[in-house]
C-alpha positions in Angstrom: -139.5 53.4 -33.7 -142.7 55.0 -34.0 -141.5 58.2 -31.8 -138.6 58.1 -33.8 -140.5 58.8 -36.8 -143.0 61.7 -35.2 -139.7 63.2 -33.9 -138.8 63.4 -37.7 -141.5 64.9 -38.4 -142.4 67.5 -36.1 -138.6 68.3 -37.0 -139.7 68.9 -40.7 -142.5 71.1 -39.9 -140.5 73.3 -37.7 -138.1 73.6 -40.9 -140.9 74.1 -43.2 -142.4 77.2 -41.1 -138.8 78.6 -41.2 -138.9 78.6 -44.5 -142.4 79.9 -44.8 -141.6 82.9 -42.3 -138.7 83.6 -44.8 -141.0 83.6 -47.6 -143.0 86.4 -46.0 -141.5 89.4 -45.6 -138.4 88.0 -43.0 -134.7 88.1 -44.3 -133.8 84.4 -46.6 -131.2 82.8 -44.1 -129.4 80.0 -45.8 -129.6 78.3 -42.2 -132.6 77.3 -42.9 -132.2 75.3 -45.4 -128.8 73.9 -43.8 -131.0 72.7 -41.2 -131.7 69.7 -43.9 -129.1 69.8 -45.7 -126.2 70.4 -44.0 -125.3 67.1 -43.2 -125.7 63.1 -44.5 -127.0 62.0 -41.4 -129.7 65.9 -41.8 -130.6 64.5 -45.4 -131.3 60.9 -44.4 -133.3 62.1 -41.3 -135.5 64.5 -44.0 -136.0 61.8 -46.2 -137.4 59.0 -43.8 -139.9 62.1 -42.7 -141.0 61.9 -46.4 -140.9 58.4 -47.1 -137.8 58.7 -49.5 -135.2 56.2 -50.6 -132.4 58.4 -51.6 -128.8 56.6 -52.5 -126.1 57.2 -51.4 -124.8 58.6 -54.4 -127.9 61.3 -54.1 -127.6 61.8 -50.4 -123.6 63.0 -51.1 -125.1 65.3 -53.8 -127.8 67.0 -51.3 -125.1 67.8 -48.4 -124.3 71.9 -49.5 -122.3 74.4 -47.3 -122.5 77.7 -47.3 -120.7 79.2 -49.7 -116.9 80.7 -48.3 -116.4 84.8 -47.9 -115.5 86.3 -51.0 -116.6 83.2 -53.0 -118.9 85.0 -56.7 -121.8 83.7 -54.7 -120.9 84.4 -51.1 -124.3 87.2 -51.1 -126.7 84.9 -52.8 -129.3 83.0 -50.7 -130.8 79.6 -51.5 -133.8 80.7 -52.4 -132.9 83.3 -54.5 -131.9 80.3 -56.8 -134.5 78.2 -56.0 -137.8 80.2 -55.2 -139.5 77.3 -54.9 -137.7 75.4 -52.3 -140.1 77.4 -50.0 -142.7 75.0 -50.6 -142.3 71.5 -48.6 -142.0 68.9 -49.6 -140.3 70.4 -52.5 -142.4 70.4 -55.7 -141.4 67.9 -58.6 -138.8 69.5 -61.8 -137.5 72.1 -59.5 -134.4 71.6 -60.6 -134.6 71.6 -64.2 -135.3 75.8 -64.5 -131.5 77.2 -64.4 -132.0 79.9 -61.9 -128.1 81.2 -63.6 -130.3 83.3 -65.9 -131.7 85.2 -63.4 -128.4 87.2 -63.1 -126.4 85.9 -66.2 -128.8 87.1 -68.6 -125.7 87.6 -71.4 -124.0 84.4 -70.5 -127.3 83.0 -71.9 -127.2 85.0 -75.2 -123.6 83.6 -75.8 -124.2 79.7 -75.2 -127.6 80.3 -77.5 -125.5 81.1 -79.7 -123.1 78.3 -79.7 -122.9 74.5 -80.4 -124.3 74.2 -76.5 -127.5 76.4 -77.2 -131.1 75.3 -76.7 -133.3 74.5 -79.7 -135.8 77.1 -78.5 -133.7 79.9 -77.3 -134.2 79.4 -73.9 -132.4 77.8 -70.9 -132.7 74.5 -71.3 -129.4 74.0 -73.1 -127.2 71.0 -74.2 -124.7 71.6 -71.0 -126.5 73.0 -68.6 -124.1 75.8 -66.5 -123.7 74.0 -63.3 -122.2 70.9 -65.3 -118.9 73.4 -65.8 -119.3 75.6 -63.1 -120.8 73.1 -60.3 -124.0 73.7 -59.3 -123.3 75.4 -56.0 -119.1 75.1 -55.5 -119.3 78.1 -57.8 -115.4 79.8 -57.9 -113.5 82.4 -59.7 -111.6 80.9 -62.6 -108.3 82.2 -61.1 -109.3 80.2 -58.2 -107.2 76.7 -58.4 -110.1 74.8 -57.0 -112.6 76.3 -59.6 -114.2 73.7 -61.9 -112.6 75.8 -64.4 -109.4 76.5 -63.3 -106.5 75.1 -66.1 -106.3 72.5 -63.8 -109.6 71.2 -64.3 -111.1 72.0 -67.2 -110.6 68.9 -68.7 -112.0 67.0 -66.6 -115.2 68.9 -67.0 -115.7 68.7 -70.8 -114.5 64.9 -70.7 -117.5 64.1 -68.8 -119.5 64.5 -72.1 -116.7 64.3 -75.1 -114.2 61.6 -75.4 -111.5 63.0 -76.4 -109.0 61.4 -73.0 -106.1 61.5 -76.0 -105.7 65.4 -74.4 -104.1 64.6 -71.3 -101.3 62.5 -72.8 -100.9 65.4 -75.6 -98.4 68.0 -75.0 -100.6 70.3 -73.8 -102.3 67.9 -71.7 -98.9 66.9 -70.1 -98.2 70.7 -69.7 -101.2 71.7 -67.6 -101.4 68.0 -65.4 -97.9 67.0 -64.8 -96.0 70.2 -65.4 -98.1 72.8 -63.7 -98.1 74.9 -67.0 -101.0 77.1 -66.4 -100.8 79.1 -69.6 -100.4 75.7 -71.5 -103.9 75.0 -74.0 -106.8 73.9 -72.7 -110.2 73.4 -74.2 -111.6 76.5 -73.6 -108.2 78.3 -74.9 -108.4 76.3 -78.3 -112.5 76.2 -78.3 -113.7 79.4 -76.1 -116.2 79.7 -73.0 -119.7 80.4 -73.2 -119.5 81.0 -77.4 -117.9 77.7 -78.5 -118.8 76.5 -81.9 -118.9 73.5 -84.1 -115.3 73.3 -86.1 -117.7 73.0 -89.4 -118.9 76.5 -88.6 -117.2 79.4 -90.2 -117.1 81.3 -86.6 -115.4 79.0 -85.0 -112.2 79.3 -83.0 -111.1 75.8 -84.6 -112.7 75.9 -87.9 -110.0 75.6 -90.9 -109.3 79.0 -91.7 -108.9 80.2 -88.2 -107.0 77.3 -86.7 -104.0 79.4 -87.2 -105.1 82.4 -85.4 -106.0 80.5 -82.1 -103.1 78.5 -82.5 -101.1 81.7 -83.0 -102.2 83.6 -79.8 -99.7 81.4 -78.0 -97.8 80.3 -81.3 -97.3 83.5 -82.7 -94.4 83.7 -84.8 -94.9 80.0 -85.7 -98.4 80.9 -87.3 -97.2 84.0 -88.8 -94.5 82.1 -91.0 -97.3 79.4 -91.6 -99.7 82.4 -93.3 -97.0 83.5 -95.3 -95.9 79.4 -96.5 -97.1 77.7 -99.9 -99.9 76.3 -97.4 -101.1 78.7 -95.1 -101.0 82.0 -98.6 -103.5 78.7 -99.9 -105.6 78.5 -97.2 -106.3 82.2 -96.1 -106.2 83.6 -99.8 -107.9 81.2 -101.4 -109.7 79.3 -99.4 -107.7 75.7 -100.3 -109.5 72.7 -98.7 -106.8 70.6 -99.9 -103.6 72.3 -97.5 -102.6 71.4 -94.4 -103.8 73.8 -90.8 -101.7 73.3 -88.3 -103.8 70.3 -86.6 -103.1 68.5 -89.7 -99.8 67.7 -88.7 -99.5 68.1 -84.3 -103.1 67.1 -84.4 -106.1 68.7 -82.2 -106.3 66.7 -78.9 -102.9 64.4 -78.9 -100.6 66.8 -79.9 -97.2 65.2 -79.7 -94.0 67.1 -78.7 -92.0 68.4 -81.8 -89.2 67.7 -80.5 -89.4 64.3 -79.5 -87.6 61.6 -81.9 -91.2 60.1 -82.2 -92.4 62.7 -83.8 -89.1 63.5 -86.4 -89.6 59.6 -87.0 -93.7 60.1 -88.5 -93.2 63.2 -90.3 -92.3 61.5 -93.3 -95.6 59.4 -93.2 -97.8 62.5 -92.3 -96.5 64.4 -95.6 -97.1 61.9 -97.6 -101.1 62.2 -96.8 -101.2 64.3 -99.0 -98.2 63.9 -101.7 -99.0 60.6 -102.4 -102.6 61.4 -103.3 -102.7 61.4 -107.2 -106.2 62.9 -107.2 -105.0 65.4 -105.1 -101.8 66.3 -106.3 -103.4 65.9 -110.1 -104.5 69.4 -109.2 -101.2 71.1 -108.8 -99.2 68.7 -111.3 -97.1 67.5 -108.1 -95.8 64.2 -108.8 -96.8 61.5 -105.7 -93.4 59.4 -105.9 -92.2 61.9 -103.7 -93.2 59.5 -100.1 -91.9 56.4 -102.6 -89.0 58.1 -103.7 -87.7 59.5 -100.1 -88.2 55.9 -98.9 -86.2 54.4 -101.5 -83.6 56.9 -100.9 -80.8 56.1 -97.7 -82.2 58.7 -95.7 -85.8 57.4 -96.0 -84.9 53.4 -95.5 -83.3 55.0 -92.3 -86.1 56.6 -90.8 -88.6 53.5 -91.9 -86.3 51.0 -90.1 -86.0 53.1 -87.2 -89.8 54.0 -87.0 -90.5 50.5 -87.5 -87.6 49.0 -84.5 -86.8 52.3 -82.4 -89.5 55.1 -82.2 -88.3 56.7 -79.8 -84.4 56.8 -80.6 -82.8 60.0 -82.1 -82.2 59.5 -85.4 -79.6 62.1 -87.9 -80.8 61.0 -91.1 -83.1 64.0 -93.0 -86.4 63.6 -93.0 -88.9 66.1 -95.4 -88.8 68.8 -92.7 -85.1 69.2 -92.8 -85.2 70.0 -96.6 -88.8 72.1 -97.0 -88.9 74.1 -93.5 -91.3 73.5 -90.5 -93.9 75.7 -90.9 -92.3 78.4 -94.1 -92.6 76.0 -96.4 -92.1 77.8 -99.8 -93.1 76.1 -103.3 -90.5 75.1 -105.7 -92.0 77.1 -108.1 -92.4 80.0 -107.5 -88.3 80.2 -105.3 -86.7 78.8 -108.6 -84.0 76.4 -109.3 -81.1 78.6 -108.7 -82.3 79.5 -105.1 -83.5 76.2 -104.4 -79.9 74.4 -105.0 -78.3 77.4 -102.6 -80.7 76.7 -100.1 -80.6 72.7 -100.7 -76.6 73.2 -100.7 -77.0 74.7 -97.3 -79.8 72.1 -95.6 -76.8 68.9 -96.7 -74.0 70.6 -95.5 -75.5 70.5 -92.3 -74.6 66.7 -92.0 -72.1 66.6 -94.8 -69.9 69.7 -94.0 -67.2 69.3 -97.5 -70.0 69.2 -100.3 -70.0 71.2 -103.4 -72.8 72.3 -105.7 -71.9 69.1 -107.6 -73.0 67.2 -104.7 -76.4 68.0 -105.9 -76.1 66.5 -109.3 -75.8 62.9 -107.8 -79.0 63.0 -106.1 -81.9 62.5 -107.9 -84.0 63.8 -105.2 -87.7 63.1 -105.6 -88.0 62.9 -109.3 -87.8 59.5 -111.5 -85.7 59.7 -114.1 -86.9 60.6 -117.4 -85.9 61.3 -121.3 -86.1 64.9 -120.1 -84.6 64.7 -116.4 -81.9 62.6 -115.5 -81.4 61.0 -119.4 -78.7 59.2 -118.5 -79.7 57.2 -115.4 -83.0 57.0 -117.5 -81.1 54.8 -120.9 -79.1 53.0 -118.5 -82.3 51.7 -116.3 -84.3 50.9 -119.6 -80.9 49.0 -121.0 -80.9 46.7 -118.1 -84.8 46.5 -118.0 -83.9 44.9 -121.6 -81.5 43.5 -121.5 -81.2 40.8 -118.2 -84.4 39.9 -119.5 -83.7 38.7 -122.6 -80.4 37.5 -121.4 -81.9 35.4 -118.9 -84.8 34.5 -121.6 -82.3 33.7 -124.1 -80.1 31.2 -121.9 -84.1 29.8 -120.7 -84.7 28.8 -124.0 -81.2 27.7 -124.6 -81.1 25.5 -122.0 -84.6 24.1 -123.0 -83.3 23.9 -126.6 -80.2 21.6 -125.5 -82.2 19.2 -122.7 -85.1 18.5 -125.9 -82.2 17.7 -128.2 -80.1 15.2 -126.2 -83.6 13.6 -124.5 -83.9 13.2 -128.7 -80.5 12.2 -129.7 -80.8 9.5 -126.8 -84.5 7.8 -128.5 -82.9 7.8 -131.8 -79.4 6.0 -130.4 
């Protein structure tokens, strides 16, 4: 045992006066340091020279291979990373200086400028390169085994943000099961190196850009959002209160369009926001419109079958199929006359022989009123009055005639 352990170290000096011959004028030859770390059974050896415990989790991490021909680091020695590896037993923090600086000098500049920079402007940042790149298995992103290929990406960032709803999103699905390359991932939606808080105005993701970076793959789709009641609100005005477009697919989960899932919530995820009365106080909309539509045979439709049967098809209209997707115009502003042609055109989609008085017999989303829809109006306050008080009256009438026979009896 004892020779065992001189063996081990006379086999760590000769590695350490490698190194130090390296370190003094003779070409750095990454056999060297192989010579400890090429192997498990090379690390575990090392270490009982030192005295170390290492786990087995640690030992795993310390095995490196040189890196493969034509690999971005296939020229750069181990000590050009790590200086100070020439010193045995290795010094103590060595690994906490990123030695990526050295050569990625405005790599640095970006990431100190984003949600991942360090306080201080240096290199100790909030995700250090090597925990997206690797620290050594460094590949070209076009590379399908690179850390950041679409293929892995999200692997990478999930290690520090929980947000697993991405791979059962569309995109998710797109890039994992379906082999979509060119489908989003985080750094499509969020950016490399420069990524920013969604709070900030800079930011890829931040409300008034959400369209853009959505549009680079989504481009006519965010062009005829810009120009809808929504988007002219956001990107002219400014409007907090509008929907972007993760409002409705949402950032992370994003749900197929066309699935009957999502035809079956779009009702709900309008109403967000048109059945907010502090909201909609702002723009005089009324905020029946969710109550209404549910009331109304298409709406108890989709509620039933939201409720029993997500995912089965359903025909019935939801808001979508009146309003547009994403061109979404106001009321206003098109005018009555255009809005029946247009509403005229959306029913006889499903119900092929209707007229313009077709219209009249829907009251849509509006209660009646004195001013709109008088007549249904009168009628609903008649009965309001008058089963009341005719079932009051009879009440009392009945009451009335069981006091005065319960009477008539005493007195017989």
């Amino acid at each position: 045992m004892e020779s065992k352990r001189w063996t081990s170290v006379a086999y760590l000096l000769a590695v350490a006066a490698a190194i130090l011959l390296c370190g003094h004028g003779l070409a750095a030859d990454d056999s060297v340091c192989l010579e400890c770390h090429g192997s498990k059974g090379q690390i575990t050896a090392a270490a009982g020279a030192m005295d170390l415990k290492l786990t087995p989790e640690r030992i795993e991490q310390l095995v490196r291979h040189a890196p493969e021909a034509g690999a971005p680091h296939a020229g750069v020695a181990c000590l050009d990373c790590h200086p100070k590896a020439g010193e045995m037993p290795h010094p103590a923090g060595m690994l906490k200086e990123s030695p990526c600086v050295t050569c990625h000098e405005d790599e640095l500049k970006q990431v100190n400028k984003s949600t991942h920079r360090d306080p201080n402007g240096g290199s100790d940042l909030r995700a250090p390169c090597w925990a997206c790149h690797r620290a050594h298995d460094v590949r070209a992103v076009k590379d399908p085994r690179s850390a950041m290929s679409p293929l892995n990406v999200a692997s990478r960032c999930l290690n520090c943000h929980d947000k697993r709803e991405y791979l059962v999103g569309v995109h998710g699905h797109g890039v994992q099961l379906g082999g979509l390359d060119f489908a989003a991932t985080c750094v499509s939606c969020h950016g490399g190196h420069d990524i920013l808080a969604p709070s900030e105005a800079g930011s890829r993701v931040a409300r008034r850009n959400i369209s853009f970076t959505c549009g680079k793959c989504h481009g006519r789709v965010a062009d005829a959002y810009r120009k809808s009641v929504h988007g002219a609100a956001l990107t002219e005005q400014d409007n907090a209160d509008v929907p972007t477009c993760v409002d409705c697919h949402e950032a992370h989960g994003t749900l197929d369009p066309l699935l009957p899932r999502f035809r079956l919530v779009s009702p709900e995820m309008c109403g967000r926001c048109h059945s907010n009365k502090a909201m909609m106080a702002k723009y005089k909309i009324s905020t029946t419109v969710y109550d209404t539509y549910v009331a109304d045979f298409h709406g108890t439709t989709a509620e039933l079958f939201r409720a029993a049967s997500p995912d089965q098809p359903l025909n019935k209209a939801v808001c979508y199929d009146c309003h547009g997707y994403h061109d979404v115009e106001s009321v206003r502003t098109a005018g009555d006359a255009l809005i029946k042609e247009r509403l005229l055109a959306k029913c006889q989609v499903c119900h092929p022989n209707t007229t313009a008085s077709f219209l009249t017999a829907w009251t849509g989303h509006y209660e009646p009123s004195p001013s709109k829809y008088p007549l249904i109006y009168w009628v609903k306050v008649f009965y309001r009055l008058v089963i009341p008080g005719t079932v009051g009256f009879f009440l009392v009438y009945i009451a009335v005639d069981v006091w005065g026979r319960r009477r008539h009896r005493r007195s017989s």
